[in-house]
Every structure is written in structure tokens, then in C-alpha cells.
N, C-alpha and C positions, 0 to 999 in steps of 0.2 A: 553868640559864638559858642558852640559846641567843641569841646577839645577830646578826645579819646585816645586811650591806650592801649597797642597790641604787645602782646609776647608772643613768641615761640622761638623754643630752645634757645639759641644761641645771639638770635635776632630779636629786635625790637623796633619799635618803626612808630611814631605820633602820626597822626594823622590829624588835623584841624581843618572845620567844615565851615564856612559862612554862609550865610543868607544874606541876600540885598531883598528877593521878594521870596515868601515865603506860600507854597501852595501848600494846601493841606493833602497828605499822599494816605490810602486805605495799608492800616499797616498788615502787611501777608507775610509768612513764613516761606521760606525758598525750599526748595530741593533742589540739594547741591550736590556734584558728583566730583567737588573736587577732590585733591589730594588732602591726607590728613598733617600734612607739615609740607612747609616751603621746600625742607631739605630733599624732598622727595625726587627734584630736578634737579637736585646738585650732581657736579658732573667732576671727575677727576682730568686733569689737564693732561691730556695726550703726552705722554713721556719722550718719543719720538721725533717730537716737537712736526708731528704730522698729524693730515686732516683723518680720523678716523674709517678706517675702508667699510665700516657694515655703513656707515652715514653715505658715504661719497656709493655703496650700490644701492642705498635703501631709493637714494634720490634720482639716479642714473638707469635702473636695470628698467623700466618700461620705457623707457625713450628710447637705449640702444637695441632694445630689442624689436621695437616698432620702426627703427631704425634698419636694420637687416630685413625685417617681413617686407618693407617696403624696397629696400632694393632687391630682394628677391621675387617678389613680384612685377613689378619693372621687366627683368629679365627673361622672366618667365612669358613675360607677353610680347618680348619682344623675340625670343626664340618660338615660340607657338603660329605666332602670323607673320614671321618673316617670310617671303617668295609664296605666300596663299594670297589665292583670291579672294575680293573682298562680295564671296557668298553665304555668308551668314554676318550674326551679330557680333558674333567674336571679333573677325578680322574687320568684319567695318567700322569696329568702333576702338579700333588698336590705336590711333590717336589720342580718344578719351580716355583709354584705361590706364595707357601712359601715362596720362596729364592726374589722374586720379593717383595712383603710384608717386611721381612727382611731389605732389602736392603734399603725402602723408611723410616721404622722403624730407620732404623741406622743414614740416611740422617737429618733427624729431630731432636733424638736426640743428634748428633754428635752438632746439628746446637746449641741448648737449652745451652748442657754443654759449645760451645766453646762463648756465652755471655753471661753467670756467671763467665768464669775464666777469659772474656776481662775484665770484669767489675771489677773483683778483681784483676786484675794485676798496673790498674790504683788507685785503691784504698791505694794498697800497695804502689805505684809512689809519691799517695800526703801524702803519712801521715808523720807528725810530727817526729821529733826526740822524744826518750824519755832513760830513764836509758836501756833500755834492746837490743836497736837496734839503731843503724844511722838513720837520715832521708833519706827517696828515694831509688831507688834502684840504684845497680851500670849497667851497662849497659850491661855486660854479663847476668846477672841476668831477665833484660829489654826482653832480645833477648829470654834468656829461658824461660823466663812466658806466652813470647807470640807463641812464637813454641809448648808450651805446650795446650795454649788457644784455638789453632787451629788444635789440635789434631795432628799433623803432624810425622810423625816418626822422624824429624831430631831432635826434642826434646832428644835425646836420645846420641847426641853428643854434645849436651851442658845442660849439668846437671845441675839442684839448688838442695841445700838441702833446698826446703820449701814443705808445706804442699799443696801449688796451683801447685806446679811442679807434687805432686806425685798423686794429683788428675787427672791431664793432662795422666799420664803415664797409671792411672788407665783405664780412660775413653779411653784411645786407644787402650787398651786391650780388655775392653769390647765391644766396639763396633765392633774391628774386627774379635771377637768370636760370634759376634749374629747370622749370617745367619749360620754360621757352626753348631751352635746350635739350631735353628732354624729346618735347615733339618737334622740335628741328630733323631728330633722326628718323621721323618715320615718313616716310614717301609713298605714295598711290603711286604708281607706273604701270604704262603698260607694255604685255608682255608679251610672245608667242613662242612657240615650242619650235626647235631646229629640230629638223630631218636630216637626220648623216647619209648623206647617197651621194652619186654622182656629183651632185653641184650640195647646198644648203640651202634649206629656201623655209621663209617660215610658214608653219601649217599647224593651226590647231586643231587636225582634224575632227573625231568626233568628243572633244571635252564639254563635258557639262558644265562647264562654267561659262558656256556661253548664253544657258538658260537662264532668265526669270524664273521665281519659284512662288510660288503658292505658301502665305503667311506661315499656316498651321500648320499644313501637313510635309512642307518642302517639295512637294510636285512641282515640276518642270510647268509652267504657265505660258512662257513667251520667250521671244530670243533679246538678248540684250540690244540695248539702241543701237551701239557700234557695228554687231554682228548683221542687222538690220539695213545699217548703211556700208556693209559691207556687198552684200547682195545688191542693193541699188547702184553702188557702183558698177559691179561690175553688169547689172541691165543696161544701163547707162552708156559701157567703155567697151564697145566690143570691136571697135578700131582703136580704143587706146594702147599706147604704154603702160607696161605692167616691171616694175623694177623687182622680177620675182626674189634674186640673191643679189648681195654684198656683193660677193666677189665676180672681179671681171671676165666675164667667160662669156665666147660668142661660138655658137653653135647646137648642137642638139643636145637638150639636156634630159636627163631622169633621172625621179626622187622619190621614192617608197622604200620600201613599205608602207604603206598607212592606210588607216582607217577613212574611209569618206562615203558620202552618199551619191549614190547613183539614178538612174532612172532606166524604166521599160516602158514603152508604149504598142500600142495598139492603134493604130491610125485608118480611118474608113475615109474615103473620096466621094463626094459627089457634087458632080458639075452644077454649077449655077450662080446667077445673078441676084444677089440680096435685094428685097424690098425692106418698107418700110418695116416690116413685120420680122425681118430674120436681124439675128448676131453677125456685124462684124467679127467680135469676141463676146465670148461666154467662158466667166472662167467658175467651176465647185472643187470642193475638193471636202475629206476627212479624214479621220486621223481612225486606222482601221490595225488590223494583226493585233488584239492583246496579248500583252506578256507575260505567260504564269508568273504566278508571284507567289510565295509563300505571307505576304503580309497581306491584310486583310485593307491596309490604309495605302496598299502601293500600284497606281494605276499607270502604266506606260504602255506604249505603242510602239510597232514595228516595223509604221511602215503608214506613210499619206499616202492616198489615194484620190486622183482628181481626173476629173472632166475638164476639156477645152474645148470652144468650140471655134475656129478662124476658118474666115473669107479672105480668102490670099487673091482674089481681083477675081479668081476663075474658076475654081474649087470653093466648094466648103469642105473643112477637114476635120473629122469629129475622134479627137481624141481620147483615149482612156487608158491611164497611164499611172505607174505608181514608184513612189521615192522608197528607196530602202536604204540600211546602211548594208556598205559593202569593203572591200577589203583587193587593195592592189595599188599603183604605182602610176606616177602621170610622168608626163613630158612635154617639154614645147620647144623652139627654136630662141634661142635668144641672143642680140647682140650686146656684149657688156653687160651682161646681166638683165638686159631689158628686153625683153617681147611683146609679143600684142595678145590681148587676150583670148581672141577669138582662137589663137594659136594652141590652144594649153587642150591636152586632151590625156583624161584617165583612164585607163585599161584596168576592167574589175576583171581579178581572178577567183573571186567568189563570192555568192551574197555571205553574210554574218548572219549564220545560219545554227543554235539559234542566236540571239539577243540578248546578252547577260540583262539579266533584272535590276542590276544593282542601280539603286538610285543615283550614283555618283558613277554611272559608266556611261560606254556610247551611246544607248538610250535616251537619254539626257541632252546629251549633244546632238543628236538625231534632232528630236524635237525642237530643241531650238533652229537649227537648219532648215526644218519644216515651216516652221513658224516665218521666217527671214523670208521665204521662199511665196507663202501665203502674200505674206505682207507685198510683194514685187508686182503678183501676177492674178491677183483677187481682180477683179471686177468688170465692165463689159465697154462694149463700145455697140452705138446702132444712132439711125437718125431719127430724125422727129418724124410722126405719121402725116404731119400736113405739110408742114415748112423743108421737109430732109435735110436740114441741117445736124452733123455730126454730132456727137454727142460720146463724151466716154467719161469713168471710174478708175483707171485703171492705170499704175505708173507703166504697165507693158507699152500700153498701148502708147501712153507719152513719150517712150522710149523708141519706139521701132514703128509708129505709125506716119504714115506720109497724103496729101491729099493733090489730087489732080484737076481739082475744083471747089467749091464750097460746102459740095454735097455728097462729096465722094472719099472713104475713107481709102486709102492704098494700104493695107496691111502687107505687115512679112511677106515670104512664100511660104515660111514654116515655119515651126515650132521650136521642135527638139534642141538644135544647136543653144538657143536660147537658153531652156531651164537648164543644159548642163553647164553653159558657161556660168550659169549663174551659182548652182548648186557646187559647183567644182572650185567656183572664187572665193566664195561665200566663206568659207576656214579659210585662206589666207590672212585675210588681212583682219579677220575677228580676232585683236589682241585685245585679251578679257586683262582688266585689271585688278595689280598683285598688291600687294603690302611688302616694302621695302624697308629693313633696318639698319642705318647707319650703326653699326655694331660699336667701330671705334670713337663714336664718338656719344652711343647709351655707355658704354662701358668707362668710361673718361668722366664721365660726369656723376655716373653712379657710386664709383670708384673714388671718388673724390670726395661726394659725401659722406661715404663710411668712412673717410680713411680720416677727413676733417672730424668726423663725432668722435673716433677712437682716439686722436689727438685730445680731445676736449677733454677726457673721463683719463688718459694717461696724464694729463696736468695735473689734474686733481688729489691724481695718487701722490706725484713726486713732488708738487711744489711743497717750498717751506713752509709750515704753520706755526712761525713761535710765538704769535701774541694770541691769534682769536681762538685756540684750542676745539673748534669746530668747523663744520661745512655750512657756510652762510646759507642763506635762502631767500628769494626774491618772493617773501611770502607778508604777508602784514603781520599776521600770527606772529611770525618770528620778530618782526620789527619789533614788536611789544616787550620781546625779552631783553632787548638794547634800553637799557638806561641810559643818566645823566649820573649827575652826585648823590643823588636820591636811590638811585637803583631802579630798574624796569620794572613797569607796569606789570609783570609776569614775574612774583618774587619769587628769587633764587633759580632764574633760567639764564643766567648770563651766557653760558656755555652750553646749554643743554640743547642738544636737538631738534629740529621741528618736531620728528616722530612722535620722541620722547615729550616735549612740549603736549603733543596734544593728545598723544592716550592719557598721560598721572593730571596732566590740568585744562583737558577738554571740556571741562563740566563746569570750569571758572564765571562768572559773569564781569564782564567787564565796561565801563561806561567813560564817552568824551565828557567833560564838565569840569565844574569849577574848582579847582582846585582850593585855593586860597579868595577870601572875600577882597575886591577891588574897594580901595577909599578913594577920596580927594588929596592926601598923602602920600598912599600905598599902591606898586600896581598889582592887581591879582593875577593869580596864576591860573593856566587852561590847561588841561591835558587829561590822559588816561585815570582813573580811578578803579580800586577795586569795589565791586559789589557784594557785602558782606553776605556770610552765609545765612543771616537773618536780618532782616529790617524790620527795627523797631518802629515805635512809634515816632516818625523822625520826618523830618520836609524835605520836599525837592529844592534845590538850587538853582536860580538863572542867574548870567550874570548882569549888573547893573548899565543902566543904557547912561553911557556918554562918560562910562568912568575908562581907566587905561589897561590893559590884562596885559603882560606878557610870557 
């Protein structure tokens, strides 16, 4: 048994070491950064009998601030892609950047509520007996306040009936509802632009956001699926129903101004009967007229250019023909708002002459139109050289081809009606989609979280503090300055700070171990120990197996 003696100033403290086994330890000299006196973390008790405000921002001011960054961002993303399409990265990943926002939103305030309910758990710890309650709490109680404090689910296996537990329950709820609600408000729809004329009818004439785009550079690549099966329908529906407008109106309708693609042809005749060697159809085409640019990375087009070749039973018809965007007003007859599509015909009052360059204009939406347009009326139709059995590529031809026999394809009489019905349908019904923000109810929840953290930090300020003369802390560090009858592991921190704890006594060495030697008698004692600023020549301690520690 080893017994020793400390002073300093005002205090004194024995410390007694036992050994059950004794290991031989190399004795080494420490460098030590602690403080030069215990008193150095003595702390004067808040006169106010409040929790000190540099404490309560020392501990709070990165949370509520990360706290606002994050619902300012939120907001920010959700005013930036709200009613845009989703053609870049930005607006197509307004979900995630949400849920990312969300998430750091919930980080912060999870952080805010769980030191308000540290702070009130110890409060409830020091208070007084009185007629209505016991002093202190009992230690299940301890365990639930602070499971609750830290938000944790397992709060939920050790129940309190107090109002800081059902806070805790609350706040766990809310916070693991935020991003769910969160991305609740954001919606993909789709969308299309109204034309205020005579009737209303939707048209996204030429918007580029009907394009596919090229990774790197954002060049217009292809037309979207939609705008795609927007054209096949209407190759498809040339006796269909067309529900151009909402509203009930029967009779001759017209709506332009707008932007739309047109067509010119050039059509040669000559009589004949296909063999096995000619085209039913033959469809080429390319994308021709470049469009000055002042950028060196910006390539767009003015204008497809294609060949077709149909055998209508009695004729071959060789045409040569080319899509431009144009500019003027359509009209068709409709009962209740509904027509046939074959009905719908647009009158250009001039080509778009030139073709703004701008990446994000008609251009753009041209080329998608083209592309739609490709994809419809690409490919051939002929029979076999031995068998003449028919033979086609081509949705045209699936569309509008007829047979009189096994070998015999019955094509159209002609062409043109065709691409314009198709080129002229092709923007109605292409609704490109938008990014939609439930405003009131990002705002409702965002709102909520700030308003829940600034709650948490306004307790802090005003509740009472007359016993613990500090701002707790859900820190180990800090545990250490909490004593028993002995005093803390952390001498003369009873009241002092984390901060202050860990700049004057960050440099401390501290050790779990034996405190007191276990007998057959005696039980020993376990816990915290200081590591002196030197070690002597002196042994490690374990403690003994099958004796009592408490």
C-alpha cells in the first residue's frame, strides 16, 4: 500500500493506491500541458441565477447557423426549379438537393432541441424537494431524459411520464418526418404552354426543352420519348379524336400566333409498276442550313432536308422536301372542343428567317421536331427478289400501308398531308416535364424547424439556473467535472465550462482504474483517476479477479 499526499492552495486531496498484481511499468517523465493550479477552472456562480449567454452561444452559434444555411438553401432550390424543366442537373435532381438540405436542416435542429432537453434534464437533477415532487430524479428516470435528450429511439423502451420525455418523443418524430416532407413538396408534372387566341389549346411550339442534349456540350442530340410518341401518335390518329381545348366550343376555331415547323416540297411524277428491284418507300434525310454562331462549341441547324420515295399503286413520287421553323397560326373545326386530326391545318406567314442561335431557343425545339419527325418516317418498304413477299422498316408505312394480296404493298396516294399532320401535332401534345413546389407546405416545415431551434436557444436564455450555475453538456469531457463526495475527476471544474474545461485542463491525463485495493473484507473502488504530472518509479494496478469492486 502506497499512500500520497497532494496540496494546492486552498485544497487537499489523499489519494491511496493498491496493488492486487503488480506489473513492473518503465518509469518516464510526462509533458504536461495542464494548468498550474486546480483553481484555474474555478468559476464564480452566475449572480443572475442564469445560465451564462457567452456559454449558451459558445455552444449554440454553429448549429443555429447551419441551422438558417440550411433552410436557406432549401428555399433556394426550391424557388430556382420551381415550373423549370427537368433539363439539366440542377432541376433534375431538385428532389435530392432537397433531401440533402433536409437532412443538414434536421442535423442542426436535432443538435439545438437535444441541448435544451440536456440542459433541462440536469435542471430537473438539481432541484429542490418541495410538497409536489421528491428531490432529484430516480435513475431510470436519469436514463429516460437523457435517451430522450438525444433524440435516440431507444427512449421509447424506457418511458417517463414527464413533459421533457414527451418533448424528446416529439422532436423524434419531427425530425424523422422532415425530409420525407420535405420531398413530399416537390413534384415532376407535366406541362404545356397555353396560347391565348380564339379558343386555348396547348402548344409548345418550338421550346427546347423538348430536346435531348449532348452530356458535355448541351447540344440538342434527340427529341424526348414523349415528344417522340407525340408524333407517332398523331401518324397513327389521322381519323382520330383530338381533344385540342378544355373549353366547350364547337365550331371553327384559330390560335397563334406561334412558332411551329413547316414544310416545302418539290414533288416529280413518273408512272410505273414496282418490281422487285424498286421502293415501295425510301425515306433519307439531313439536318442542313448552319447557324452562325459566335461560339466555337455551338453547332445547330436550320432546317432537315429529306428525300422520299412512294409508289402510290400508279405513280412513283420522288420527293424533295425540307422542315424549317416557321412562324403563323393554325385552325381546325371542332365539336366540344374535339376534332379530328386530319382537320387541323397551319397557315405560315413567314419562314424564321434568320434562326436565333441561342441554345435554349427555337432552334432547339426545331431539332427535336426533326428528330420526332426522323424517328416516324425513317425507313423503306420493297419485297423480296424471289418470294415478293413485302417487306418494311418503317412506322410510316405501319401506319398508312394497306395490302391487296401477299405481295402487293397498297401505299398512300401521297405524302405531304402526312408529315404536316404529324409535324403540326408533334408540339401539342409534347408536354416536357417541369419541377413543381409545394411552396406551403416547403415553407411550413422549414418554418418550423427554425422556429423549433430558436425555441431551443430562447430556453436556454430564460430558464432558471439556481443550482447548476452553468450550461450542461452532453459531452464525456464534461461528465468528468461531475463529482460525487470526493469531487470530480476534473479537480475544481464543478461549474466551469466545457470550453473553459478544455483550453486551462486539455493537457490533463486521465485514467479508468482502481481506485481503492479490493480485500475479502473490503470492496474496492473503480473509477476516474488523475495521471500525475510525473511517474515515478511506481506499478500499474489491476484489479483482483473474483474480489467485490464497487
Amino acid at each position: 500500500m502506497i499512500t500520497y499526499f497532494l496540496s494546492s492552495g486552498a485544497t487537499s486531496r489523499i489519494f491511496s493506491l493498491s496493488y492486487a498484481e503488480r506489473i513492473p511499468v518503465r518509469a518516464t517523465p510526462m509533458t504536461s500541458k495542464s494548468r498550474p493550479t486546480p483553481q484555474s477552472l474555478w468559476a464564480q456562480f452566475p449572480q443572475k441565477s442564469r445560465t451564462p449567454l457567452s456559454q449558451i452561444a459558445r455552444a449554440t452559434w454553429a448549429s443555429t447557423l447551419i441551422l438558417f444555411a440550411a433552410a436557406i438553401f432549401t428555399l433556394a432550390v426550391a424557388f430556382t426549379t420551381n415550373g423549370k424543366a427537368t433539363s439539366n442537373i440542377w432541376t433534375q435532381n431538385a428532389a435530392v438537393l432537397i433531401a440533402i438540405g433536409g437532412i443538414i436542416l434536421k442535423g442542426a435542429l436535432g443538435t439545438l432541441l437535444g441541448i435544451a432537453l440536456y440542459q433541462h434534464l440536469w435542471s430537473m437533477l438539481a432541484r429542490p424537494a418541495s410538497e409536489s415532487h421528491k428531490a432529484g430524479l430516480t435513475v431510470k428516470n436519469i436514463e429516460s431524459l437523457h435517451l430522450a435528450s438525444r433524440l435516440s429511439v431507444s427512449m421509447i423502451v424506457y418511458p417517463s411520464f414527464s413533459g421533457a420525455w414527451a418533448v424528446g418523443l416529439l422532436a423524434l418524430l419531427a425530425t424523422s418526418a422532415l425530409v420525407p416532407a420535405l420531398q413530399a413538396g416537390v413534384q415532376v408534372v407535366a406541362r404545356s404552354v397555353i396560347i391565348p387566341s380564339t379558343v386555348q389549346m396547348n402548344h409548345a411550339q418550338l421550346d427546347p426543352r423538348m430536346a435531348t442534349r449532348e452530356t458535355a456540350t448541351n447540344l440538342p442530340q434527340d427529341a424526348m420519348p414523349n415528344v417522340k410518341r407525340s408524333a407517332i401518335n398523331a401518324l397513327f390518329g389521322e381519323e382520330s379524336g383530338h381533344a385540342y381545348t378544355k373549353q366547350n366550343f364547337t365550331g371553327q376555331a384559330t390560335f397563334g400566333p406561334l412558332n411551329f415547323t413547316d414544310v416545302e416540297c418539290v414533288v416529280e411524277s413518273r408512272e410505273g409498276i414496282p418490281t422487285a428491284r424498286d421502293w415501295y418507300y425510301n425515306f433519307t434525310s439531313r439536318l442542313t442550313d448552319d447557324i452562325p454562331s459566335s461560339s466555337s462549341y455551338t453547332l445547330l441547324y436550320g432546317a432537315l432536308s429529306f428525300n422520299v420515295t412512294l409508289q402510290n399503286g400508279t405513280h412513283f413520287l420522288y420527293h424533295k422536301c425540307k422542315l424549317r421553323p416557321a412562324q403563323g397560326s393554325c385552325s381546325t373545326v371542332l365539336s366540344g372542343g374535339v376534332g379530328q386530326m386530319k382537320d387541323l391545318r397551319c397557315n405560315r406567314s413567314n419562314w424564321m428567317d434568320p434562326v436565333p442561335d441561342a441554345i435554349e431557343g427555337p432552334a432547339t425545339g426545331f431539332h427535336a421536331v426533326a428528330m420526332a419527325f426522323i424517328n416516324a418516317f425513317e425507313g423503306e418498304a420493297w419485297t423480296t427478289y424471289t418470294t415478293m413477299r413485302p417487306q418494311e422498316n418503317s412506322s410510316f408505312v405501319e401506319a398508312t400501308a394497306r395490302f391487296s394480296n401477299r405481295t402487293v404493298f397498297l401505299m398512300p396516294p401521297e405524302l405531304i398531308s402526312h408529315v404536316q399532320r404529324v409535324i403540326w401535332h408533334t408540339p401539342i401534345d409534347a408536354k416536357y416535364l417541369v419541377v413543381e413546389m409545394d411552396f406551403p407546405l416547403i415553407f411550413s416545415v422549414v418554418g418550423s424547424a427554425v422556429l423549433a431551434g430558436l425555441i431551443s436557444v430562447f430556453y436556454l436564455v430564460v430558464a432558471p439556473n439556481k443550482i447548476l450555475g452553468r450550461l450542461m453538456r452532453d459531452s464525456l469531457v464534461h461528465s468528468f467535472t461531475i463529482g460525487g463526495t470526493d469531487g470530480p475527476s476534473i479537480r475544481g471544474a464543478c461549474i466551469a465550462s466545457l470550453e473553459k474545461v478544455l483550453k486551462d485542463a486539455g493537457g490533463e491525463r486521465l485514467k479508468y482504474d482502481m481506485l481503492t485495493e479490493a480485500t475479502p473484507e473490503v470492496l474496492g473502488r473503480m473509477g476516474i483517476r488523475e495521471v500525475g504530472e510525473y511517474e515515478g518509479p511506481m506499478q500499474e494496478t489491476r484489479p483482483s479477479k473474483e474480489l467485490f469492486y464497487g
